[in-house]
N, C-alpha and C positions, 0 to 999 in steps of 0.2 A: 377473415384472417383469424389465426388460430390466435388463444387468449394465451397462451406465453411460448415462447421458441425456445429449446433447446440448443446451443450451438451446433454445427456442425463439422462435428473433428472426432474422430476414434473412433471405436464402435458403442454397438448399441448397448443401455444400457439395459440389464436385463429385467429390471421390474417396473412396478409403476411404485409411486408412493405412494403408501398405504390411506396417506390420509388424506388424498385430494381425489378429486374424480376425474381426474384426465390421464391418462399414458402419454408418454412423452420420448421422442427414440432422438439418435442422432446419425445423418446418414453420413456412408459415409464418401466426406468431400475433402480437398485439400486446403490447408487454414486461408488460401489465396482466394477463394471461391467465393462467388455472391451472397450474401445471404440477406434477408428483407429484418430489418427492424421489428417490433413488437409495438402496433401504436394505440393511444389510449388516449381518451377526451377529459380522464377522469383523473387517476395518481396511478404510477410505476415502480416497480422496484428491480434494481439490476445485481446478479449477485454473480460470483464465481459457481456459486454451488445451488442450483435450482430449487430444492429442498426450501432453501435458507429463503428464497426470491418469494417462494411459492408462500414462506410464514409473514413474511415482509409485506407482501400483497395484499393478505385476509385480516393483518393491523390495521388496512386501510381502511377496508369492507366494515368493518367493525366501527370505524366513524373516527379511530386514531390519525393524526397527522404525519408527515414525514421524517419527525424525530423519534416516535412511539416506533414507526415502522423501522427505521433504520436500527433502532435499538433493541427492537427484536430480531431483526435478520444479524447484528451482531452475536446476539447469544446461542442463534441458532446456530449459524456457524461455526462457533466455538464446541458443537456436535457432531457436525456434517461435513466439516471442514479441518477435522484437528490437525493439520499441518499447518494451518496459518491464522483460520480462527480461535482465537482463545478467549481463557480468561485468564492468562498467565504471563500476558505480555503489554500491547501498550501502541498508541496510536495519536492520531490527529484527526479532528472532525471539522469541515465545513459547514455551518449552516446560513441558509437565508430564510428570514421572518418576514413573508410578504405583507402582511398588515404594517409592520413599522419597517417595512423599506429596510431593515436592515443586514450585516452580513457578520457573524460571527468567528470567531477561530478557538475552536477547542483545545486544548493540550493535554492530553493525557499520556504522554509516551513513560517510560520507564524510569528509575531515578539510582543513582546509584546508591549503596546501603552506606552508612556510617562508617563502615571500617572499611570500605575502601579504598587506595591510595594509587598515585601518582603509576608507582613501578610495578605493581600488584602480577603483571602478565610478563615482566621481563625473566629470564633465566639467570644463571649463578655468571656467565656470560656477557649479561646484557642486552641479550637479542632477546626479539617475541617469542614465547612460547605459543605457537598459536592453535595446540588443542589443548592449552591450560583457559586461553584464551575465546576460543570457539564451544568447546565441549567439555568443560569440566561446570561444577554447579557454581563456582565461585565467576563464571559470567552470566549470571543471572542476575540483571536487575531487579526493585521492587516496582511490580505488577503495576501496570495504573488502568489496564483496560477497565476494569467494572469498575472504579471509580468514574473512569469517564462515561463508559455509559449509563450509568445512575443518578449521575449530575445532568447530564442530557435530558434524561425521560423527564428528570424530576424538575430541573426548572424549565423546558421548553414544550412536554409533551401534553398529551391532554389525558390519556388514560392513567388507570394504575398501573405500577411496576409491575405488581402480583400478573395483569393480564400480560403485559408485553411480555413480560417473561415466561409464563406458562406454557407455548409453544414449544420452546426449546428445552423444560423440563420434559413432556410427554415423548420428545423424542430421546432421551437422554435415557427414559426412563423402558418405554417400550421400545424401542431399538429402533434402529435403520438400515434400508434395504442397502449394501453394500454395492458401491457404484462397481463401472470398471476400473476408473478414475481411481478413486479409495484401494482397493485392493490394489494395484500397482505402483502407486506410491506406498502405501507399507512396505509392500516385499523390498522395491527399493531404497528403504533405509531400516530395511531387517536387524541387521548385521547393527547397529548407532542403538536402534530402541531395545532390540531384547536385552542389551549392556544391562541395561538399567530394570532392578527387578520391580516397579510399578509400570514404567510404558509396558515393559513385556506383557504382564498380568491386564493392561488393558487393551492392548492394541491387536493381544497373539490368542489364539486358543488356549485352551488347558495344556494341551500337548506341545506347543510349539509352535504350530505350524500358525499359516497367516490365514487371514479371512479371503477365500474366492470371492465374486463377484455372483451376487444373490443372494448372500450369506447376510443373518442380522445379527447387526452389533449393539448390544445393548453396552452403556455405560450409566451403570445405577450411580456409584461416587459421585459421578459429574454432576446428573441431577439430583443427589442430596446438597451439594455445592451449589448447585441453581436455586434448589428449594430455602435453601437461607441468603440468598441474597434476596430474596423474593420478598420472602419473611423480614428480614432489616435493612434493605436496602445497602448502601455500603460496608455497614459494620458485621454486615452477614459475610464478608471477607474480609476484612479488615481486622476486624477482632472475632473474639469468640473461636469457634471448633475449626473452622478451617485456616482462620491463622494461627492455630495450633497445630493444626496438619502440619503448614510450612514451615512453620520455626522449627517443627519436627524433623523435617527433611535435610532442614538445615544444620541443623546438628549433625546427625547421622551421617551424613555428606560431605560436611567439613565447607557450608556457605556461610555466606555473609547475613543473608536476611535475617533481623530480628521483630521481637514483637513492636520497637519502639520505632524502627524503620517501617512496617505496616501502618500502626498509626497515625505516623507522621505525613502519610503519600496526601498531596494536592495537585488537585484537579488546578488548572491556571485557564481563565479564558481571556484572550488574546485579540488586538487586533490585527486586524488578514496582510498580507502584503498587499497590496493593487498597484497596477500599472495601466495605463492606457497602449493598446494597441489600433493604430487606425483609431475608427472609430468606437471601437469596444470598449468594455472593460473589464480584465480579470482580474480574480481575488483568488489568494490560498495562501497556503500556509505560511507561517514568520517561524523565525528560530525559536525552539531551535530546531526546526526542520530549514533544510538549504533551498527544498524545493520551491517555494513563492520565491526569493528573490533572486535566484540564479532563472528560473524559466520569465520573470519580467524582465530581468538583464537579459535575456538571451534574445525576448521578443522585442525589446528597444534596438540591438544591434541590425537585426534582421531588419526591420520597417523601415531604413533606409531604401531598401531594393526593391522593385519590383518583380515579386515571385513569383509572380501569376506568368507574365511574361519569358522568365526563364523557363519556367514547366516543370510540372509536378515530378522529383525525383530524378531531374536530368543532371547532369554532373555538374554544371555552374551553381543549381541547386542545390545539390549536398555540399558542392565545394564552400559554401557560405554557410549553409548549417553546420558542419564539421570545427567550420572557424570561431563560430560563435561559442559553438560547446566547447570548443578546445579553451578561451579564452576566460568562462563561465567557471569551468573546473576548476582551473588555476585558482584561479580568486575566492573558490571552497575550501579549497585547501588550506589556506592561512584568515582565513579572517573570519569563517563560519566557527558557532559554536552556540551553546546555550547562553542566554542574553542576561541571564544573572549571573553569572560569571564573569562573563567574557564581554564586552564592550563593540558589539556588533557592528561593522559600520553601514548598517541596510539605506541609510537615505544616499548615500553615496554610490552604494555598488547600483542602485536600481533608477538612478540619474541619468534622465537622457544625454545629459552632455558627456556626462562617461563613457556612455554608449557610444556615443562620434568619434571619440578617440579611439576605441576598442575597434572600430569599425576602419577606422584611417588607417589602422595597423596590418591591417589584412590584405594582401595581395592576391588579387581576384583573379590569377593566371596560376599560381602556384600554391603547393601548400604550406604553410610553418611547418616547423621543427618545434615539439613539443619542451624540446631543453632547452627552445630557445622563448617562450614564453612564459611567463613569469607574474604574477598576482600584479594587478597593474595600479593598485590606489599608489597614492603619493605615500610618502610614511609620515604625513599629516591628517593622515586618514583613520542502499540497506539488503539475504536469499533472496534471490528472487522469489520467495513464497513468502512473500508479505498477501493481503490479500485488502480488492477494496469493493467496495458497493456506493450504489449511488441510488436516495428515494428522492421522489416528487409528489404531492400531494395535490388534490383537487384545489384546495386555495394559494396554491402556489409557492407552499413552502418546500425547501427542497434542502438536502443535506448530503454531501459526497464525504465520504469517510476510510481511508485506510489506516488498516491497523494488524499489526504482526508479531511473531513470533522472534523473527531474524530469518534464520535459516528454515529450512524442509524440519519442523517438529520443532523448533529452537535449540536446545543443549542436550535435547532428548533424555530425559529424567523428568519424571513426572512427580505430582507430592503424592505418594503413598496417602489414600484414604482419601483421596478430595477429587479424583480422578481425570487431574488435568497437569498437559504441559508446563514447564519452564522455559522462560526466552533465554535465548543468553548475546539479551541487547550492549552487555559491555564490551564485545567486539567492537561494538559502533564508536565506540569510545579511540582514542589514538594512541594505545598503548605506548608508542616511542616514536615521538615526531617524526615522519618522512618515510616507516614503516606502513606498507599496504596491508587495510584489513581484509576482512573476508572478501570483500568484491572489488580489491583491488583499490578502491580509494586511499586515498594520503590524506593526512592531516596535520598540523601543529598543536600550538600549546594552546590555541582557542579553545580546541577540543580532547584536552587531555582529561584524566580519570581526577575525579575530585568528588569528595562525601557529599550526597544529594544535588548532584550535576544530573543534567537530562543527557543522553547521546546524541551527538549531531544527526539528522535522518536526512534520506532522500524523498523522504514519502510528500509528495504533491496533491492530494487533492483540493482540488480548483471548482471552480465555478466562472462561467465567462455571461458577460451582461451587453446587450445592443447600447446602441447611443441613447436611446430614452431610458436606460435605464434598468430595463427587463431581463431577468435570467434567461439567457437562452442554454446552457450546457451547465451539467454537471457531470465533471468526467475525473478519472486515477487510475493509478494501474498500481499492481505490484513491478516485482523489476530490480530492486535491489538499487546500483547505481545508475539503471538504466532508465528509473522511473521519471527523472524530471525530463529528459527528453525526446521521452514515448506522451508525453502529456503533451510536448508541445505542438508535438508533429502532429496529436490529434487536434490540435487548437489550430495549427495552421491549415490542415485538409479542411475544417470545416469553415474557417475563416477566408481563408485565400484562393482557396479550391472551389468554392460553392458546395461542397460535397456532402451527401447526407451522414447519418451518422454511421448506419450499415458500411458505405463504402468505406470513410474515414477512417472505420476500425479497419477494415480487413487488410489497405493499403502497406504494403512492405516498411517496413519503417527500417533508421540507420542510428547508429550510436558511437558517440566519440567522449572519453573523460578526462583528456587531456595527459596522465599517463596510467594505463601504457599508451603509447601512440598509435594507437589501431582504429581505423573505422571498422567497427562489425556491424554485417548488413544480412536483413536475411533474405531469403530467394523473395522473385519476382520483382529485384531489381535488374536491369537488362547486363548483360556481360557488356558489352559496348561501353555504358555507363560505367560500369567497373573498371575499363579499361582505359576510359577517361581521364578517371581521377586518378589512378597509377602514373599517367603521364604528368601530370599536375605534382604528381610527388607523395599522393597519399599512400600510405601504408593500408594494405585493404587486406578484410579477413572474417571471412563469413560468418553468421556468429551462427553454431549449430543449434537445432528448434526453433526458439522464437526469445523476440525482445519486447516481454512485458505482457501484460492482459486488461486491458480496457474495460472498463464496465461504465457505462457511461447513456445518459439523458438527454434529449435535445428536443425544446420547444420552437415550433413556430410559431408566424405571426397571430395566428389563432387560438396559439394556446393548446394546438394538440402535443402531445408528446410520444417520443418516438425512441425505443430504449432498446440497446444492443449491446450486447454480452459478447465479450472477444471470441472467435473460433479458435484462438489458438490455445485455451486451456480448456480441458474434458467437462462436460459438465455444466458449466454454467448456464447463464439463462436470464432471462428478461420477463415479466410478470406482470400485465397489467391487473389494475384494482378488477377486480370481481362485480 
C-alpha cells in the first residue's frame, strides 16, 4: 500500500511537492466512492491539506511525538491552508498521554478585546448588522492559535519549537506548489480579499489577477512571523514586531485589539467532557465549545435504541437522530456559553436521566415541531472552513485538534507586514439574543459579547476509548454548525456499524440544528428514505456539496492504525510515519 493517499475528489493536482519524494494525484471519483485507509504499525498524521500531513509525518520520523507533530502540521497549514489554517484565529485541542493514561482539553479559541461590548454589532435600529458583524475588523477576536500551540509543544512535546516550526517556515519562505484546491478557493472569495489591501498583496499577483494552479506562492511576511515565534516562542506574537504589526492594523482599521489585550491572551487547559456510550468511552471538548456536551447528550439519547437493528441510514434511523439533534440544539441555545462567565449546567445536560426524559419526549412515528421544542432543564437547572487534523504516535499518544478562522479567510483583512489572516470569531458571539449568526445558530445571554469572553464554538474534536480503556479513534471535522453531528455519525458508523474508518467517512451523513427546522442530507441517501421521513412529517432539504470533512484515526486491537482524510474536501490526505 502506498505510504500516504491522497483523497479522491476534483482533479489532479498538478505538481508533486517539492520537498518530498513521492507524486501524489487524485482520481477522479465521486465523494460516495470507496477509498482504503492509510495504515501504519508506527504514528499517523491526517490533515485537510497533504503538504501539512506530509510535514506532520517527517515530526514523527524525526523521533517527535504526536504533539510536536500535530503542532507542526498546525503551523503548516497556517501556509498551505490560509483559509482555515492560521495563525490569526483560535481553537480547541484533544490530547491523550499514553504513559500516564491520561486525556487533556486545550483551550485556546479567541477572546474578546477589552472594549468590547454587549451591542457593539447592533444598528441605530437595533437589529444585527451582520457585515459589521461578519466582515468588518471590529469582529476579530484576539488570536489564541500560537499561544495554543506553543503551550502544546512546549509542555507536552519532546522536540524544540525552533524544529517543529521550521517546516512551515521553509515553506512560507520558498513557496508552495499552488493546489487546484488553493487556486479555486481564492478566486472564490476574490471579490472579500482584494477589499483589503494586505490579503490582496498576499494572496493576488502584482497585477491582480489570482494564482492558477501550479503557480508558487511565496509568503515571506508569514515566515518572518513564523521565524519569531520560533525565536521567542509566544512572545514572538504576542509582543514585540508582530504585535506591533496588529495593534497597527488596528488602528488603521478602526479594531479593537490592543497591545494590552495581546498580552493578556491565556492558554486555559481544561478538563474533557466524557460520557459513556455502550461500552465505550468518549472525550472532547467542554465549553466553551458546545461540542463535548451536546454530542454526549446526543449519544445518551440515542443508546436507548437499538440502531443496528433499525439500519444504517434508514428512516426510523434518522428519524431518532433528527430528534436527538433537534432537542441537543435547543438546549445550545440557552444554556451554552463560556464557563467563566456564564454558569454552564454541563453535569445536568450530559445526565443519563436527562437523557430518558429527552428520549420519552420523542415520538417514534412522527416528527416534532421545532417551535414546539424548547431547552428542556428545569429552571432549577462555527464557516464551515474551520479545519481539523488528527496525529498518533508510535507510543500511543495521540491529539485530534481543530482550530479556525470562522468563515472561508475569516474577516478577510490581513495585518499588513506579518502576513496572515484575521478571524472574525465575534460573529460566534450572540450579538442580540434569538438573532441567527453566520451559520444560522441562535443564542442567548449565556453567549453574549462581554470584554475577554471566549465565543461559544461547535468545534468537537473527540477521542473515543474501548472498555479497557484504549484509544481507539481520534476524529473532527470542520462544518460550522454541522460539526457536532458529523462527529457523531462518525462515532456511530464505527461504533454501531462495525465499520472501518474509510467507510465511516465516506458514508452520507444528515444534519438537524433544531432551527431552522430542516434535515439537510446529502446524496446517497435513498429517495425512498427521503420520502419516509416527509411522511413522518420532517421537513427535508438537500444540503448542496457536502456536511463536514473528517480527518480522523482508528486503532485496532493490535495497535495498527488506519488514517483517512474525508473525500469530500480537495486535497487532503493521510500520512503514515516514514
Amino acid at each position: 500500500m502506498n505510504k500516504f493517499n491522497v483523497n479522491p475528489v476534483g482533479t489532479a493536482l498538478l505538481l508533486c511537492f517539492w520537498l518530498s519524494s513521492y507524486c501524489f494525484g487524485q482520481p477522479l471519483l465521486s465523494s460516495q466512492a470507496r477509498f482504503h485507509p492509510v495504515i501504519s504499525q508506527t504514528g499517523m498524521v491526517v490533515s485537510q491539506e497533504i503538504i501539512a500531513s506530509r510535514v506532520g509525518a517527517d515530526i514523527l520520523a524525526k523521533g517527535g511525538n504526536a504533539i510536536d507533530a500535530a503542532v507542526a502540521t498546525g503551523f503548516a497549514l497556517a501556509v498551505t491552508l490560509p483559509r482555515a489554517g492560521n495563525l490569526g484565529g483560535g481553537g480547541f485541542m484533544m490530547v491523550h498521554l499514553a504513559e500516564e493514561n491520561k486525556t487533556i482539553a486545550i483551550d485556546y479559541r479567541e477572546m474578546a478585546p477589552a472594549e468590547a461590548y454587549k451591542d457593539m454589532f447592533l444598528d441605530s435600529e437595533g437589529e444585527v448588522d451582520s457585515k459589521k458583524a461578519r466582515f468588518s475588523i471590529q469582529s476579530s477576536g484576539v488570536p489564541g492559535t500560537v499561544a495554543g500551540l506553543v503551550y502544546a509543544q512546549e509542555t507536552y512535546g519532546k522536540l524544540s519549537l525552533k524544529e517543529v516550526i521550521k517546516p512551515a517556515i521553509n515553506l512560507a519562505r520558498n513557496g508552495i506548489p499552488v493546489s487546484v484546491s488553493l487556486a479555486e478557493s481564492l478566486a472564490s472569495r476574490s471579490e472579500r480579499l482584494q477589499s483589503d489591501p494586505g490579503s490582496k498583496e498576499y494572496f493576488f499577483k502584482a497585477n491582480g489577477n489570482g494564482y492558477a494552479p501550479g503557480d508558487l506562492l511565496r509568503q515571506r511576511d508569514l515566515a518572518a512571523s513564523l521565524r519569531r515565534i520560533a525565536a521567542d516562542g509566544a512572545a514572538g506574537f504576542y509582543k514585540g514586531k508582530t504585535a506591533d504589526l496588529i495593534v497597527a492594523q488596528m488602528e488603521r482599521s478602526g479594531g479593537l485589539i490592543t497591545e494590552t489585550d495581546l498580552n493578556n491572551y491565556r492558554v486555559i487547559e481544561r478538563a474533557p467532557v466524557c460520557g459513556d456510550y455502550r461500552s465505550n468511552r468518549i472525550c472532547a471538548m467542554p465549553p466553551p465549545s458546545s461540542g463535548g456536551i451536546h454530542l454526549v447528550q446526543m449519544l445518551n439519547i440515542l443508546e436507548r435504541w437499538d440502531l443496528q437493528t433499525l439500519g444504517h441510514n434508514s428512516a426510523d434511523y434518522i428519524h431518532r437522530l433528527v430528534e436527538s439533534m433537534r432537542r441537543a440544539y435547543a438546549d445550545r441555545s440557552l444554556y451554552l456559553g463560556d464557563p467563566e462567565f456564564f454558569p454552564v449546567p454541563m453535569a445536568q445536560l450530559i445526565d443519563k436521566k436527562y437523557a430518558a426524559t429527552l428520549a420519552q419526549q420523542i415520538d417514534l412515528d412522527h416528527a416534532s415541531r421545532s417551535e414546539d421544542v424548547h431547552p428542556g432543564l428545569s429552571d432549577n437547572g462555527e464557516s464551515t472552513e474551520t479545519t481539523h487534523f488528527s496525529t498518533w504516535d508510535q507510543w500511543g499518544n495521540l491529539v485530534s485538534n481543530t482550530y479556525t478562522l470562522n468563515f472561508s479567510y475569516g474577516s478577510g483583512i490581513s495585518v499588513a507586514g506579518a502576513g496572515f489572516l484575521l478571524n472574525n470569531e465575534m460573529d460566534d458571539f450572540s450579538a442580540k439574543p434569538g438573532s441567527p449568526n453566520g451559520y444560522g445558530l441562535v443564542g442567548g445571554i449565556a453567549n453574549s459579547i462581554q470584554p475577554g469572553k471566549r465565543p461559544l464554538s461547535s468545534m468537537t474534536p473527540t477521542i473515543v476509548f474501548d472498555s479497557s480503556g484504549a484509544p481507539i479513534l481520534a476524529t473532527g471535522s470542520p462544518g460550522g454548525s454541522t460539526i457536532i453531528t458529523v462527529v457523531m455519525q462518525i462515532i456511530l458508523n464505527v461504533l454501531e456499524f462495525d465499520m472501518g474508518i474509510a467507510e465511516a467517512t465516506a458514508a452520507a451523513r444528515i444534519h438537524h440544528q433544531w432551527l431552522p427546522d430542516t434535515v439537510y442530507y446529502e446524496s446517497g441517501i435513498s429517495t425512498d428514505t427521503m420520502g419516509l421521513l416527509r411522511e413522518m412529517g420532517h421537513i427535508v432539504n438537500a444540503k448542496p456539496g457536502r456536511l463536514g470533512a473528517t480527518e480522523s484515526i482508528q486503532s485496532n486491537t493490535n495497535g495498527v492504525l488506519f488514517g483517512a482524510a474525508d473525500p469530500r474536501r480537495h486535497g487532503s490526505g493521510a500520512v503514515s510515519q516514514p
